[in-house]
C-alpha positions as a Markdown table, in Angstrom:
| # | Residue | x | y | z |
|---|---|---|---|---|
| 1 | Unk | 85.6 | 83.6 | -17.4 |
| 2 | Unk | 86.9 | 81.8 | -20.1 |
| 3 | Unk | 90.5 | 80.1 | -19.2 |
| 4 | Unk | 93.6 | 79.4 | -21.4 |
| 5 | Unk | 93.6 | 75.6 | -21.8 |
| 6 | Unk | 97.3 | 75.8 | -20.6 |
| 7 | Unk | 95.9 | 76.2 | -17.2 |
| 8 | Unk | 94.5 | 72.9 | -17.0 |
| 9 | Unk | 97.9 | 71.2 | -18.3 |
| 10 | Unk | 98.6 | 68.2 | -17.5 |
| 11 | Unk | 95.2 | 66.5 | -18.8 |
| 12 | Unk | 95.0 | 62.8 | -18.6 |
| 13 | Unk | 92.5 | 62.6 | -21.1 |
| 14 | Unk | 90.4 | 63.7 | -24.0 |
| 15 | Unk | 86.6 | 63.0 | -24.6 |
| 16 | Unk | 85.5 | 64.1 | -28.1 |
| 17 | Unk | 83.0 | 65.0 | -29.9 |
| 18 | Unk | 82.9 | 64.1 | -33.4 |
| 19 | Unk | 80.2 | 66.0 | -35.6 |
| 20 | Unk | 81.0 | 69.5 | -35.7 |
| 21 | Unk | 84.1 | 69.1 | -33.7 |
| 22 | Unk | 86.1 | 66.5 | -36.2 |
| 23 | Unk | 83.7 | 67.2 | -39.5 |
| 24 | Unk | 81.1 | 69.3 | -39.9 |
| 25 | Unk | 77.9 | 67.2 | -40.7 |
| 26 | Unk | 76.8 | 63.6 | -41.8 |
| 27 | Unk | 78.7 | 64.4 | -45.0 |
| 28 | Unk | 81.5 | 63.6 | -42.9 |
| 29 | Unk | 83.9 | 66.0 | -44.6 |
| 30 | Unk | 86.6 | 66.8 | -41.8 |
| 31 | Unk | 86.4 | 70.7 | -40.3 |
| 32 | Unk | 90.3 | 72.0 | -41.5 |
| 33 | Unk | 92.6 | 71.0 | -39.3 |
| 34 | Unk | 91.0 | 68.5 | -37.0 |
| 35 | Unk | 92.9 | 65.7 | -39.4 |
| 36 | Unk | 95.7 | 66.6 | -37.9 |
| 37 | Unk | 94.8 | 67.5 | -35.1 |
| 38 | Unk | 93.4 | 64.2 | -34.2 |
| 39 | Unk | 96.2 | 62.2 | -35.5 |
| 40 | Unk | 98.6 | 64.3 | -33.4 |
| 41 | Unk | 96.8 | 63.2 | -30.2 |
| 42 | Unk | 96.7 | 59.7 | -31.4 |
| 43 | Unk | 100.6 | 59.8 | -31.7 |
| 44 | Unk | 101.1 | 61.3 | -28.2 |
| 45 | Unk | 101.0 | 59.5 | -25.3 |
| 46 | Unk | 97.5 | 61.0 | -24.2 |
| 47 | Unk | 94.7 | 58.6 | -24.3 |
| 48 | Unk | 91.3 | 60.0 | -26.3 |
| 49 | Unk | 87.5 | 58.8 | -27.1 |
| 50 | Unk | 85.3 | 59.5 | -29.5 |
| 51 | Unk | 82.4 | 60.2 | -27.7 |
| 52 | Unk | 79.3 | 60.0 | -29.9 |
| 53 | Unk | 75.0 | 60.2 | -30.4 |
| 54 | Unk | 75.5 | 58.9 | -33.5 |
| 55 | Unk | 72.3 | 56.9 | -34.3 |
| 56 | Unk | 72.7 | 56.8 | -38.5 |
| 57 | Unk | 75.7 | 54.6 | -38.5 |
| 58 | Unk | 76.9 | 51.3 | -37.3 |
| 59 | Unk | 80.0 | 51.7 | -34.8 |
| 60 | Unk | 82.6 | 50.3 | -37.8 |
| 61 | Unk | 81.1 | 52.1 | -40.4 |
| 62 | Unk | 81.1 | 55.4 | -38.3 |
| 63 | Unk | 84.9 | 54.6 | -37.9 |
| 64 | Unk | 85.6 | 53.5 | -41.5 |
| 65 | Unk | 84.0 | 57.0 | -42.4 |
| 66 | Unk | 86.4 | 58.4 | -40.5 |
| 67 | Unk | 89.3 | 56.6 | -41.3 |
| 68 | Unk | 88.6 | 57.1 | -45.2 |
| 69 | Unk | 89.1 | 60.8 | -44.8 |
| 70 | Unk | 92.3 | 60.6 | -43.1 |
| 71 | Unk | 91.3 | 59.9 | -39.8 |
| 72 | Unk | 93.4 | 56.9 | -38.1 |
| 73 | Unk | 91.1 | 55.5 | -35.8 |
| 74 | Unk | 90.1 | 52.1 | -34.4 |
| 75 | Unk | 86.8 | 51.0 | -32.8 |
| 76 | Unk | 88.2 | 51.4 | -29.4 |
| 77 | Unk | 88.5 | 54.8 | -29.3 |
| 78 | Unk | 84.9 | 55.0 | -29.9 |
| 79 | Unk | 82.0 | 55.6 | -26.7 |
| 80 | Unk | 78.8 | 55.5 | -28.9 |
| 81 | Unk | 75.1 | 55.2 | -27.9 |
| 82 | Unk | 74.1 | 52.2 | -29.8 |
| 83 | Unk | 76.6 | 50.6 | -28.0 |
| 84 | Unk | 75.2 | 51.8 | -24.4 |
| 85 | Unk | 71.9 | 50.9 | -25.9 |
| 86 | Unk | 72.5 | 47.2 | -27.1 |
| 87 | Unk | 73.8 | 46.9 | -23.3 |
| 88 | Unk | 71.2 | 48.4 | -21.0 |
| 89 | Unk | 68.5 | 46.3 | -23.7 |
| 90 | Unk | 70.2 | 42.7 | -23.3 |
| 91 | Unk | 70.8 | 43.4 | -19.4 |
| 92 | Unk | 67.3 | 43.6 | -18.8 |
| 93 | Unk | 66.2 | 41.1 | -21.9 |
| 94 | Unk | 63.8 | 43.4 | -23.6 |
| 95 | Unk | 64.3 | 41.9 | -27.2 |
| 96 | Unk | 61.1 | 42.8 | -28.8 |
| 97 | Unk | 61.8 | 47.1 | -29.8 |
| 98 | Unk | 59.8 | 49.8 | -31.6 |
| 99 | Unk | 62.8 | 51.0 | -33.3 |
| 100 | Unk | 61.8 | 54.8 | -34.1 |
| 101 | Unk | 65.3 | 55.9 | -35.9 |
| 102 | Unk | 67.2 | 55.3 | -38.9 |
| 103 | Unk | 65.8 | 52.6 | -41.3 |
| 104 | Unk | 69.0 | 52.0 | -42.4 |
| 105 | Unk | 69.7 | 50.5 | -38.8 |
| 106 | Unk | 66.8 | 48.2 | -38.6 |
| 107 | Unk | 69.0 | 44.9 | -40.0 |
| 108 | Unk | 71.9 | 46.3 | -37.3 |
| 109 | Unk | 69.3 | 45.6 | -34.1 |
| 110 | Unk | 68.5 | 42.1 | -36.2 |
| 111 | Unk | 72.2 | 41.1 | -36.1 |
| 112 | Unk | 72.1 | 42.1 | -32.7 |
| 113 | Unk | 69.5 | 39.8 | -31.5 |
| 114 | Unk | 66.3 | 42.3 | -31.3 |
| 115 | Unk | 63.1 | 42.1 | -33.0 |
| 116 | Unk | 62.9 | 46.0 | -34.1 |
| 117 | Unk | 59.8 | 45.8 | -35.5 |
| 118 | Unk | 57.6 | 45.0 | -32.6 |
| 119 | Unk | 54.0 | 46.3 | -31.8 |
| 120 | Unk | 51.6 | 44.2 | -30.3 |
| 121 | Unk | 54.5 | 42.5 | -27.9 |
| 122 | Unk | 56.5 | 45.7 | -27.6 |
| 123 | Unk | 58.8 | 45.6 | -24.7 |
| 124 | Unk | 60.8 | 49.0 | -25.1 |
| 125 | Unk | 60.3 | 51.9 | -28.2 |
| 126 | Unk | 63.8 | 52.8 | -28.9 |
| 127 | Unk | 64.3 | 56.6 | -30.3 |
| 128 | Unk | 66.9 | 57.6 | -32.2 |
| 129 | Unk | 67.6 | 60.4 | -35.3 |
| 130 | Unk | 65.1 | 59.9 | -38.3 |
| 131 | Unk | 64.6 | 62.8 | -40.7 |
| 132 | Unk | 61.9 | 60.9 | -42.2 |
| 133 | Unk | 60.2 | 60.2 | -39.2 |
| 134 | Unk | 56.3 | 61.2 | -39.7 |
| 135 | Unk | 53.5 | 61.5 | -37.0 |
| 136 | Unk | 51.8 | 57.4 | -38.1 |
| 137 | Unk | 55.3 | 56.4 | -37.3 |
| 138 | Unk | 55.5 | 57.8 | -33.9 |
| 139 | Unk | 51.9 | 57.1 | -33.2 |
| 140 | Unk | 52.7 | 53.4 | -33.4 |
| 141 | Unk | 54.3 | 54.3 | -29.9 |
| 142 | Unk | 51.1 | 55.0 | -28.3 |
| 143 | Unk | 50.0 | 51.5 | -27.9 |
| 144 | Unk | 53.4 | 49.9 | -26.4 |
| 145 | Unk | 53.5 | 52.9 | -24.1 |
| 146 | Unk | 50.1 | 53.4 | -22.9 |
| 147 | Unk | 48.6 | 50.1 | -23.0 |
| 148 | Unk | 51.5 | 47.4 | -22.4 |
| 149 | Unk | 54.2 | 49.6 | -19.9 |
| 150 | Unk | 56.8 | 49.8 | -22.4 |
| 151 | Unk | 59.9 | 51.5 | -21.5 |
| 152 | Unk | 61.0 | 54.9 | -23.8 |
| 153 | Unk | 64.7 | 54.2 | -24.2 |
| 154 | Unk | 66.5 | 57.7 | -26.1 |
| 155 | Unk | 69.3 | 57.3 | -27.7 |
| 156 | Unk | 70.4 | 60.8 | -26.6 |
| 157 | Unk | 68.4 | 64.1 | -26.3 |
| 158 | Unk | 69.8 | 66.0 | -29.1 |
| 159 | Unk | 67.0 | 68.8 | -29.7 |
| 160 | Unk | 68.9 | 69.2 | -33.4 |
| 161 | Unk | 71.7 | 68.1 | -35.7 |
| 162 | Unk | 73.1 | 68.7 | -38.7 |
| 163 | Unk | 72.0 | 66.3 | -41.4 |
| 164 | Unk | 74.2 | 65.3 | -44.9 |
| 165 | Unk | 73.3 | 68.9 | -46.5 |
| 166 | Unk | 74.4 | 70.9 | -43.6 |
| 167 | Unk | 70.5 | 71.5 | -42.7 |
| 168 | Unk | 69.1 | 71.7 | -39.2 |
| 169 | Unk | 66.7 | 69.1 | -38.7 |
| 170 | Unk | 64.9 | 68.3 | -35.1 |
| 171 | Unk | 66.5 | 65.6 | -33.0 |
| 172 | Unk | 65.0 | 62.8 | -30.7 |
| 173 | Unk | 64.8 | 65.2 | -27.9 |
| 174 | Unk | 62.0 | 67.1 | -29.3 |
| 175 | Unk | 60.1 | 63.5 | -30.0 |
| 176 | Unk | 61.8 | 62.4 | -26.6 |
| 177 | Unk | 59.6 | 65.2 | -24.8 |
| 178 | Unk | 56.1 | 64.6 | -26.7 |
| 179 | Unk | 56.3 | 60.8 | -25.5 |
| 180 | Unk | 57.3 | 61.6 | -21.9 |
| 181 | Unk | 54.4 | 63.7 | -21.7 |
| 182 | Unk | 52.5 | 60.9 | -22.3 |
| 183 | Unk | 53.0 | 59.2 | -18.9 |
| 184 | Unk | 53.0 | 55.5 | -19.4 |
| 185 | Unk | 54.0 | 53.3 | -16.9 |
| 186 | Unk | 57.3 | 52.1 | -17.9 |
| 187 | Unk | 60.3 | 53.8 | -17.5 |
| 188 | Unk | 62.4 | 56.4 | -19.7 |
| 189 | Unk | 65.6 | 56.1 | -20.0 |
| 190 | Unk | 68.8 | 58.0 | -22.0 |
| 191 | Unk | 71.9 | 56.2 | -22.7 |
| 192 | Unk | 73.6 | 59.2 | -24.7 |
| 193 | Unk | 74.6 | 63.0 | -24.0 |
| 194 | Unk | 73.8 | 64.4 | -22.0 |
| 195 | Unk | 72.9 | 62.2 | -19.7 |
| 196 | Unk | 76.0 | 60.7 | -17.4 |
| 197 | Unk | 76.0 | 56.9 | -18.4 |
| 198 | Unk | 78.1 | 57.6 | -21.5 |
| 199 | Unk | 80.4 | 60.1 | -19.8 |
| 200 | Unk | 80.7 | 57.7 | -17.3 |
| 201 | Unk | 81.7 | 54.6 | -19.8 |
| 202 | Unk | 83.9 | 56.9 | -21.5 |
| 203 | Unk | 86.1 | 57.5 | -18.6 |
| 204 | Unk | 85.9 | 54.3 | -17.2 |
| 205 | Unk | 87.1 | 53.2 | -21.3 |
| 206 | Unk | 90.1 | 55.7 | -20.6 |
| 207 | Unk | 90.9 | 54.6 | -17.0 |
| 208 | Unk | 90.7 | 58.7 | -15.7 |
| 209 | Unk | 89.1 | 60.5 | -12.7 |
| 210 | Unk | 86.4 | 63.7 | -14.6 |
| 211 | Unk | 88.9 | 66.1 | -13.4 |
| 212 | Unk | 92.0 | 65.0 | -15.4 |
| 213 | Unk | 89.8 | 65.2 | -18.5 |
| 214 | Unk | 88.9 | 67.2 | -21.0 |
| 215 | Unk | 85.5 | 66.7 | -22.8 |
| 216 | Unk | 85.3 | 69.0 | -26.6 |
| 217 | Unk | 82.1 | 69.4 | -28.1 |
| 218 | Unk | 80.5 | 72.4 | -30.6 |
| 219 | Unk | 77.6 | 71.5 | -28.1 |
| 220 | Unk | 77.5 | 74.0 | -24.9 |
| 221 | Unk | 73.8 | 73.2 | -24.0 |
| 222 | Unk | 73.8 | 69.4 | -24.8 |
| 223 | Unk | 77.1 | 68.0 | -24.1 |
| 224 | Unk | 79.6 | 70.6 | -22.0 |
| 225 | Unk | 77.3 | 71.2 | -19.2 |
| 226 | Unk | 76.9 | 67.9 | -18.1 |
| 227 | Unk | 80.3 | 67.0 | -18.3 |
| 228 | Unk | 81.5 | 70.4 | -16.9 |
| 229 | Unk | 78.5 | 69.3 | -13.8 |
| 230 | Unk | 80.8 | 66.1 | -13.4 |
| 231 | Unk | 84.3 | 67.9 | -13.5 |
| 232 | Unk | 85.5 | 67.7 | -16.4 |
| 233 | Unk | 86.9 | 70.6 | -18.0 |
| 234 | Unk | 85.4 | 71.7 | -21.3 |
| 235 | Unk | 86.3 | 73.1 | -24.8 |
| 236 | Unk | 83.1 | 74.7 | -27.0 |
| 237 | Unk | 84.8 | 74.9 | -30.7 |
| 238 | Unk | 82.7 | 77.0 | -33.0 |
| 239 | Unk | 83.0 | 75.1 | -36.1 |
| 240 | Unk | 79.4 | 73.2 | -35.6 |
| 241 | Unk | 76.0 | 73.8 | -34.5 |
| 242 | Unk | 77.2 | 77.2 | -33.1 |
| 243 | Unk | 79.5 | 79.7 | -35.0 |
| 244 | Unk | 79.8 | 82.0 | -32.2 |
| 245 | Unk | 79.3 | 82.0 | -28.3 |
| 246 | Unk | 75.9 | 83.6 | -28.1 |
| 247 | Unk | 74.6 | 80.4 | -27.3 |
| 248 | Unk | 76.1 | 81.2 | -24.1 |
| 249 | Unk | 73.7 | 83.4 | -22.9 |
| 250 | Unk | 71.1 | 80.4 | -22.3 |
| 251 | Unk | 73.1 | 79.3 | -19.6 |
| 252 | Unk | 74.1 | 80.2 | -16.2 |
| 253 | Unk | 77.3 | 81.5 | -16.0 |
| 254 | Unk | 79.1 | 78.4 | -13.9 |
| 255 | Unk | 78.1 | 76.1 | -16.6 |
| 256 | Unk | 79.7 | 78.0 | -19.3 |
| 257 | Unk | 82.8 | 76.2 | -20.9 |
| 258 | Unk | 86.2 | 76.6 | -19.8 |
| 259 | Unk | 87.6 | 77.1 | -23.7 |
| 260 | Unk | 86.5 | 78.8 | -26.5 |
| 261 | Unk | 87.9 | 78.3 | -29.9 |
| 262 | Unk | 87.0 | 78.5 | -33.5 |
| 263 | Unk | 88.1 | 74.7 | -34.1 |
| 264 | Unk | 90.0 | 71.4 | -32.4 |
| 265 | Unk | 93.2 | 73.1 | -34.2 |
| 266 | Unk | 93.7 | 76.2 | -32.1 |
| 267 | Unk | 93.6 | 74.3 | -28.9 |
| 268 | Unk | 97.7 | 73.5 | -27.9 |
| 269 | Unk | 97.6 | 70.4 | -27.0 |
């Protein structure tokens, strides 16, 4: 059963989403309303984070993005996987990545002390979204994670996205799942939805407990039932991936989400 969000009043917190939930794809053009929307929350006296798989952008230029289409936001409100990533990689010192994602992000692993381009030495093949990515890319994997026990560190386990045109186009999960199956020795590891760590950093950020919070996402499968697993209560806004709740049907009814709304904008907050 689908509950009023008044029902869960008073909320301590807000984990969000931000493509498909603030704007609709890469283009970054904000979904009507969410400007607002957002902005109003910033002004209240409820704390929020931007909860993100983003793995095309650094964190400030994903915020600057943001903020240059009305969007008042500053890099603290942002939870993103490259930042979990950069973390888990210098805790363990593996500096010498397979960087399998966005080109445009190799000189952003350089400033941060990694070697992204490493074969032969290859401590850990990071995956993240690449629309370009071709089979003689990911086949440079097969070495590192057969041969020298390289760990398979996924960004997140998105199985699609959105890309600048509004076009599906197949995530790291699917790529995730073809290296898995592989069975190297070393470990494989996801810092972003929908596994727990970033959930977990994201409250933590906020200072809440899962059940004064309220995670919103246009992603039922990928983000809502992990967080709805935890506690949290969950809002599935149809202005993304999904434009109606039949995606619904893949899962079992006590996962399903506790809100369903066209956008952000119809929620009362």
């Amino acid at each position: 059963m689908i509950e009023p969000l008044g029902k869960f009043n008073p909320l301590s917190g807000y984990l969000i989403d931000i493509e498909g939930v603030l704007v609709r794809d890469k283009r970054y053009l904000p979904i009507p309303g969410s400007v607002e929307w957002l902005n109003h929350l910033a002004d209240g006296e409820t704390p929020f984070c931007l909860v993100s798989n983003n793995t095309t952008d650094r964190p400030q230029d994903l915020i600057a993005k943001l903020n240059e289409v009305g969007f008042q936001l500053e890099i603290k409100h942002l939870v993103g996987v490259l930042e979990l990533a950069v973390q888990w990689l210098r805790v363990r010192e593996k500096k010498r990545i397979l960087w399998l994602g966005s080109p445009q992000l190799t000189d952003f692993w350089v400033e941060e002390g990694f070697v992204p381009n490493s074969i032969e030495d290859c401590q850990t093949v990071v995956l993240g979204v690449n629309p370009r990515l071709e089979v003689a890319d990911m086949d440079q994997a097969l070495g590192p994670l057969l041969e020298q026990g390289a760990d398979l560190l996924c960004l997140h386990r998105n199985s699609f996205y959105l890309d600048g045109k509004g076009r599906r186009r197949l995530g790291p999960g699917a790529w995730a799942g073809a290296f898995e199956a592989l069975g190297g020795d070393g470990q494989v590891v996801t810092v972003g939805k929908p596994d727990e760590k970033i959930y977990k950093e994201a409250l933590k950020r906020l200072g809440i407990l899962p059940e004064k919070a309220l995670f919103v996402s246009d992603d039922p499968v990928a983000d809502l039932v992990t967080a709805g697993r935890m506690g949290m209560r969950t809002a599935f806004v149809l202005s993304g991936k999904y434009p109606d709740h039949a995606v619904l049907g893949r899962l079992d009814q006590e996962d399903w989400p506790d809100i369903v709304c066209s956008c952000p904008a119809d929620m009362d907050i």
